[in-house]
C-alpha positions as CSV (number, residue, x, y, z in Angstrom):
1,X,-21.8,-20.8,4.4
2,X,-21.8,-17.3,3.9
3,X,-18.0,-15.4,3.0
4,X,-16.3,-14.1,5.7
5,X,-13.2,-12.5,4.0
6,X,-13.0,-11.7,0.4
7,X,-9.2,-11.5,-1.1
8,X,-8.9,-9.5,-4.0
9,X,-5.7,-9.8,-6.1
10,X,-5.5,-7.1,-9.1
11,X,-3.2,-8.8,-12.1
12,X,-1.2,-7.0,-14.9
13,X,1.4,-9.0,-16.9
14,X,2.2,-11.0,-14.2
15,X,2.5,-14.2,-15.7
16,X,5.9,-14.9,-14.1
17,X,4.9,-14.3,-10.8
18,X,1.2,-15.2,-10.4
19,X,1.8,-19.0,-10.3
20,X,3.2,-18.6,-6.8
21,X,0.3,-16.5,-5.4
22,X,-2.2,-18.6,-6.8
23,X,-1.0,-21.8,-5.7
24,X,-0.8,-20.3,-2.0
25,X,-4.3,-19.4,-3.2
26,X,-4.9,-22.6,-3.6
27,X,-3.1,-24.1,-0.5
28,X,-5.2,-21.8,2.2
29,X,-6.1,-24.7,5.2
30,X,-8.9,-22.9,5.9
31,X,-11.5,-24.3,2.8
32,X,-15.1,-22.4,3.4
33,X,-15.8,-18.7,4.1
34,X,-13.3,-16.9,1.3
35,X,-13.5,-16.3,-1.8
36,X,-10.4,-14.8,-4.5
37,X,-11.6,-12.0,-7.3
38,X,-8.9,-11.9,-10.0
39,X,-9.2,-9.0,-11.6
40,X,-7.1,-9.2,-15.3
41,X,-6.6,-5.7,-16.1
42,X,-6.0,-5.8,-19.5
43,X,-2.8,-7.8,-19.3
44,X,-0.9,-8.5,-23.1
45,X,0.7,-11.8,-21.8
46,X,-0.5,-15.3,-20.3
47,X,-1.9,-13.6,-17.3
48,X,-5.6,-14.4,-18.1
49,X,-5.0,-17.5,-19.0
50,X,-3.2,-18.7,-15.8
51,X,-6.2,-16.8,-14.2
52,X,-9.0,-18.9,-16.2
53,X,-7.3,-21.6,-15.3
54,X,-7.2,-21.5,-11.6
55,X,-10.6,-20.6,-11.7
56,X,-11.5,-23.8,-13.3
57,X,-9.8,-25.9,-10.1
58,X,-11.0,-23.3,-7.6
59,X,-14.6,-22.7,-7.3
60,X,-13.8,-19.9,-4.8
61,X,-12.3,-18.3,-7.2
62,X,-13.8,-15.4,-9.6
63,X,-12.4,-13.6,-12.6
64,X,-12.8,-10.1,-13.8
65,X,-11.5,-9.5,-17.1
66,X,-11.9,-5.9,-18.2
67,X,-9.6,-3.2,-20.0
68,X,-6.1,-1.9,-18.6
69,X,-7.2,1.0,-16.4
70,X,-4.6,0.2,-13.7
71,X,-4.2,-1.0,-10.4
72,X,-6.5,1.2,-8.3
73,X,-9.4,0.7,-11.5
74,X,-9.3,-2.7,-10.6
75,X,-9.5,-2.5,-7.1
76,X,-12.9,-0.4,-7.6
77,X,-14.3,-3.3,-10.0
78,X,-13.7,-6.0,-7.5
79,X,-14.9,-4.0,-4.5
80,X,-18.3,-3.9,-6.5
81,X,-18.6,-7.8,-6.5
82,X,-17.1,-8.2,-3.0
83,X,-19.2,-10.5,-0.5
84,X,-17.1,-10.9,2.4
85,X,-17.5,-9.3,6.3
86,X,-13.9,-8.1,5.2
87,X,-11.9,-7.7,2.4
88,X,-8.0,-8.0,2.1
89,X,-5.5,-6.6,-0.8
90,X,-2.8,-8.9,-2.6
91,X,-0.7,-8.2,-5.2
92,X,-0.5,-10.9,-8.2
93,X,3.2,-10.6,-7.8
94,X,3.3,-11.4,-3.6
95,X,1.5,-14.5,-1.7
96,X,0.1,-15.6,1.7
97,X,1.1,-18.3,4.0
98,X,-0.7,-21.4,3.5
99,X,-2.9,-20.3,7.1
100,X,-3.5,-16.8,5.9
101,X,-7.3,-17.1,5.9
102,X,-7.4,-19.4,9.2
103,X,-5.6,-16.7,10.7
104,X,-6.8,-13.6,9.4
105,X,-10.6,-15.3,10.3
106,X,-9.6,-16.1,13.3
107,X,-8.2,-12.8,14.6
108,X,-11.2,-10.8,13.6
109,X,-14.3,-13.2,15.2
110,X,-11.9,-12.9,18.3
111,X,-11.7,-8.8,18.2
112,X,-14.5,-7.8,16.3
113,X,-12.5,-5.4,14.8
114,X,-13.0,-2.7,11.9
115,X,-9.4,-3.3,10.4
116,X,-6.8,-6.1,11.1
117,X,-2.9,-5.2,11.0
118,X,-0.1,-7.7,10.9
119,X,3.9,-8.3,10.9
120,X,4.8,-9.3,7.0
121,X,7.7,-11.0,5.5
122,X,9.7,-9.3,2.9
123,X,11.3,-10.8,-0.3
124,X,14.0,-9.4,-1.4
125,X,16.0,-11.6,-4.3
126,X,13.9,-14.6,-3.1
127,X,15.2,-14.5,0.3
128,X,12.1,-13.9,3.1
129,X,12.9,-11.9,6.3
130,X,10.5,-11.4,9.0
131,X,9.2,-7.5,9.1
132,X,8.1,-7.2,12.5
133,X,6.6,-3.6,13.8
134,X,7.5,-2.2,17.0
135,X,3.8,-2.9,18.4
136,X,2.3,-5.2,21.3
137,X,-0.5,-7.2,20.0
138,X,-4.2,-5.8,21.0
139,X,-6.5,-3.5,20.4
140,X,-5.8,0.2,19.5
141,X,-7.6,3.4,18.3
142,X,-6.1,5.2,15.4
143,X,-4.6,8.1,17.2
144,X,-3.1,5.0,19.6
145,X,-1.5,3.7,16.4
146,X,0.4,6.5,15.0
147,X,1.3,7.4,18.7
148,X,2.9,4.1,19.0
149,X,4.8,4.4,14.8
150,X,7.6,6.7,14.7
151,X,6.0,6.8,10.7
152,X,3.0,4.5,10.1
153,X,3.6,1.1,7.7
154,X,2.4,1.5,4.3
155,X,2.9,-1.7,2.2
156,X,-0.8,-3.2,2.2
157,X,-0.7,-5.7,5.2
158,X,-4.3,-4.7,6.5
159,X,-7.2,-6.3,6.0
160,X,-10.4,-4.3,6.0
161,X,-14.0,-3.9,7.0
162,X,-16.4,-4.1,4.3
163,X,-19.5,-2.4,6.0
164,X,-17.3,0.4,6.1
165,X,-16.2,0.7,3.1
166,X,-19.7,0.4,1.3
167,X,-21.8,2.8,3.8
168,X,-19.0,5.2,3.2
169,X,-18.6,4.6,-0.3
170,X,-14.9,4.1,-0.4
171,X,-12.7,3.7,-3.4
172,X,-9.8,3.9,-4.8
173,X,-8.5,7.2,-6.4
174,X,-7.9,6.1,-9.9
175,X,-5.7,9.2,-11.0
176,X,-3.1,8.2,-8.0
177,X,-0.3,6.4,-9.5
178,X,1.7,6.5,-5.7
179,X,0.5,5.6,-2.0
180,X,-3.0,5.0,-3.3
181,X,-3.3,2.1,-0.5
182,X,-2.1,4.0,2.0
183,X,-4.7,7.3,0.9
184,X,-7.3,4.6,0.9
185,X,-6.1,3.6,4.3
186,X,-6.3,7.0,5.9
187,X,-9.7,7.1,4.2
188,X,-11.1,4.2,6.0
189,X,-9.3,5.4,9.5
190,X,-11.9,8.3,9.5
191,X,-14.8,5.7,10.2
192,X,-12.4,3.1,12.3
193,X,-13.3,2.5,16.2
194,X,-10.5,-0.1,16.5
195,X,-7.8,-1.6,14.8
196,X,-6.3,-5.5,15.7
197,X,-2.6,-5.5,16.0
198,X,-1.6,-9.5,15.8
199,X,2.1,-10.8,15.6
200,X,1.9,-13.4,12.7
201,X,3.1,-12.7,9.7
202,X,1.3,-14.5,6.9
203,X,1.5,-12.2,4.3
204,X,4.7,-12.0,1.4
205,X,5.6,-9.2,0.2
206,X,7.5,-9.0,-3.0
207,X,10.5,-6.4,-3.9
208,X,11.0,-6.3,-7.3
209,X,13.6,-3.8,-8.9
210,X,11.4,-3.1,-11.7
211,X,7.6,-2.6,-9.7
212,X,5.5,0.3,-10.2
213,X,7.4,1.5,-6.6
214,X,10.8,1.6,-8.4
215,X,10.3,2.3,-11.6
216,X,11.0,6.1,-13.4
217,X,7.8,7.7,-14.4
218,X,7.9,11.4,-13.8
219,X,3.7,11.5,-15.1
220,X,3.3,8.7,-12.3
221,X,5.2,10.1,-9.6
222,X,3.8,13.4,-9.8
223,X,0.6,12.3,-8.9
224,X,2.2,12.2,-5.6
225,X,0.9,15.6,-4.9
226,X,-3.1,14.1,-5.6
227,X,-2.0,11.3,-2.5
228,X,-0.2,14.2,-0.5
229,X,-3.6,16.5,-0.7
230,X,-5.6,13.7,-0.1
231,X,-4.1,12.4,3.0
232,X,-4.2,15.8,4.3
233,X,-8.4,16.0,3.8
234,X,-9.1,13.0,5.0
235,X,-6.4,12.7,7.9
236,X,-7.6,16.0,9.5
237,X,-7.8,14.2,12.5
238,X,-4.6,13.0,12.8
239,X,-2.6,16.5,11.9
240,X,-1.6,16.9,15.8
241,X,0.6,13.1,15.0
242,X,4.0,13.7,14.0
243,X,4.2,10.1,12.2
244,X,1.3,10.9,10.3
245,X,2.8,14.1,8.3
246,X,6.3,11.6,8.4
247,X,4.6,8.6,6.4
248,X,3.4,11.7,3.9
249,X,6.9,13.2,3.3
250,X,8.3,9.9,3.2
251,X,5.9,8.6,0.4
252,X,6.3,12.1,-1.6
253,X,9.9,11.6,-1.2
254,X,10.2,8.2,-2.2
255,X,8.6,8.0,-5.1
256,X,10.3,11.6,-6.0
257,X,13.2,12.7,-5.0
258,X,15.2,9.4,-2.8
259,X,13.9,7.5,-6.1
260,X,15.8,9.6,-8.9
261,X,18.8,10.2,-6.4
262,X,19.5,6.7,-6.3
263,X,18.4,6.2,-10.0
264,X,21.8,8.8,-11.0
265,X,19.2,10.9,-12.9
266,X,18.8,14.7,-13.1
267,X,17.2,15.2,-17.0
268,X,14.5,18.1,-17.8
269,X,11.7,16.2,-17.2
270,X,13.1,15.0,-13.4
271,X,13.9,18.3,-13.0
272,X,10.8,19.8,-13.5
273,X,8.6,16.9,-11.4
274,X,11.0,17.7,-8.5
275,X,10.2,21.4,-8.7
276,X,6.3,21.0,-9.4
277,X,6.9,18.8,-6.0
278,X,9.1,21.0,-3.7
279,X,6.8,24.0,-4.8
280,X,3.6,22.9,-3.5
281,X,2.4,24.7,-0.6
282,X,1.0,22.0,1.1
283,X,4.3,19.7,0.5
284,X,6.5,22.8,1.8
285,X,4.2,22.6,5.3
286,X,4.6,18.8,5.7
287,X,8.5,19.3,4.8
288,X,8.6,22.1,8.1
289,X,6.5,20.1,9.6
290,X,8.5,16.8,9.7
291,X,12.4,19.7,9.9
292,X,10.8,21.3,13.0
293,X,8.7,19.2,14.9
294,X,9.2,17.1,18.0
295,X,10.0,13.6,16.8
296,X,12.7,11.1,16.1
297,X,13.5,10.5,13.3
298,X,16.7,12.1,12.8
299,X,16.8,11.0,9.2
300,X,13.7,12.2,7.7
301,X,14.1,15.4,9.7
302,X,17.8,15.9,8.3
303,X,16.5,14.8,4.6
304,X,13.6,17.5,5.0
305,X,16.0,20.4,6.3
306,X,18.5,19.6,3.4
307,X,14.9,19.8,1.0
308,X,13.9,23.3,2.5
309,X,17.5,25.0,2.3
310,X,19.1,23.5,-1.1
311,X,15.6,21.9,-3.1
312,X,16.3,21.0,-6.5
313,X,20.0,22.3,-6.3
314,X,20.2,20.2,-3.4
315,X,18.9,17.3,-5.8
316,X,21.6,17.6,-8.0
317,X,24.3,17.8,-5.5
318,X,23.4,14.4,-4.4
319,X,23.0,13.1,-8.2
320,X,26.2,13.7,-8.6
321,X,27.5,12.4,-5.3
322,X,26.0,9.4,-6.3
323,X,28.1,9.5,-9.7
């Protein structure tokens, strides 16, 4: 039977974690028509071991093993060896609902869609809560979407049409570090006739204090601008949504200047990332874009006023605060 949906499930010391996403690998209901690449980047732990041996037990599993190139390096070498209709993103660190693929399969012969979106559950201390989207279930274009998002989701919930993504020779942008999936999203909306919005939630996503998300790395999170620029070239058609420049300021911010706010840091080399951010032209028109345009989202538009007027002074008034 041929693969319908092809998971793909990038691994980097994650020897702690994987376990649990491989055995709800392993537990999918639905037997035929998927198959897992597990991509070891370059891991220095057990990683590749607990890898070779699920693949063993699991002959819809395959394993890349290359060098430690990073997350969005990975991605690319799986997407190469893809065979599904669609293909779908998990983290080695997060895991599916034991119906996942029955669902996901399911949704997709029933819409025909180019790109399936869901509700997700969030785990936070090992404790799961329900992340549900204000959203009916259907069918929607891309400018219905972010009409409907007051800012658009970005953990990576959707699953994706392959045709797409090979005709238009998507990838991922190896030198992003922040929002890559999200980037990659916008990417794929340019070629997207309709999304499927369903209400399960089969997907678990993981919040670890310590994650590339969380983590301090000015080097990292100054590739923020690279995502920024991107969303803006390849989301021309979006420019007239208000969540769309929203879900940009609040992934610059994020991963800048909320980040080291609520990390009580405000060295040299924070300083000088924040300034390299709130300089950029383009980042200075999504900031007045999300102070002064018609939306609401108070918050975001009272954290980009506060940006414009006091920028990296501003920064450090809050550090302190936070002291």
């Amino acid at each position: 039977m041929d693969v319908f949906l092809s998971i793909i499930i990038p691994c980097y010391n994650v020897e702690a974690f994987l376990p649990k996403c491989l055995q709800s690998l392993s537990a999918q209901t639905k037997q035929n028509e998927v198959e897992f690449i597990l991509v070891n980047d370059g891991s220095t732990d057990d990683t590749l071991k607990i890898i070779q041996e699920f693949v063993m037990h699991d002959d819809r599993a395959v394993l890349i093993d290359k060098k430690n190139g990073g997350v969005s390096s990975a991605r690319n070498e799986a997407l190469k060896v893809v065979r599904g209709k669609y293909v779908y993103l998990l983290d080695g660190d997060d895991y599916l609902r034991p119906d996942a693929v029955e669902i996901i399969c399911k949704s997709l012969r029933e819409s025909g869609a180019d790109m399936l979106f869901s509700n997700l559950y969030v785990v936070r201390d090992g404790i799961a809560r329900l992340k549900s989207y204000p959203i009916h279930p259907g069918k929607y274009t891309v400018g219905q979407l972010y009409d409907v998002f007051r800012f658009f989701p970005t953990p990576p919930q959707n699953v994706y049409r392959m045709q797409i993504v090979r005709e238009h020779g998507l990838h991922f942008d190896e030198q992003m570090k922040c929002g890559e999936v999200y980037a990659f999203t916008v990417s794929f909306f340019k070629y997207t006739q309709c999304v499927s919005v369903i209400e399960d939630a089969f997907f678990y996503y993981v919040m670890r204090g310590n994650s590339a998300t969380h983590g301090v790395n000015c080097d990292a999170d100054r590739t923020t601008l690279q995502t920024l620029k991107s969303l803006y070239l390849d989301g021309e058609g979006l420019l007239k949504k208000a969540s769309f420049h929203i879900t940009a300021f609040k992934i610059v911010s994020s991963f800048t200047y909320n980040k080291y706010v609520k990390a009580k840091i405000s060295n040299p080399d924070v300083q000088a990332c924040l300034k390299s951010i709130l300089n950029n032209p383009l980042f200075k028109t999504c900031l007045y874009k999300v102070a002064f345009g018609y939306h609401s989202c108070w918050k975001e538009r009272v954290l980009a006023l506060y940006m414009l007027f006091f920028s990296i002074v501003g920064f450090k008034i809050l550090v302190k605060l936070y002291r």
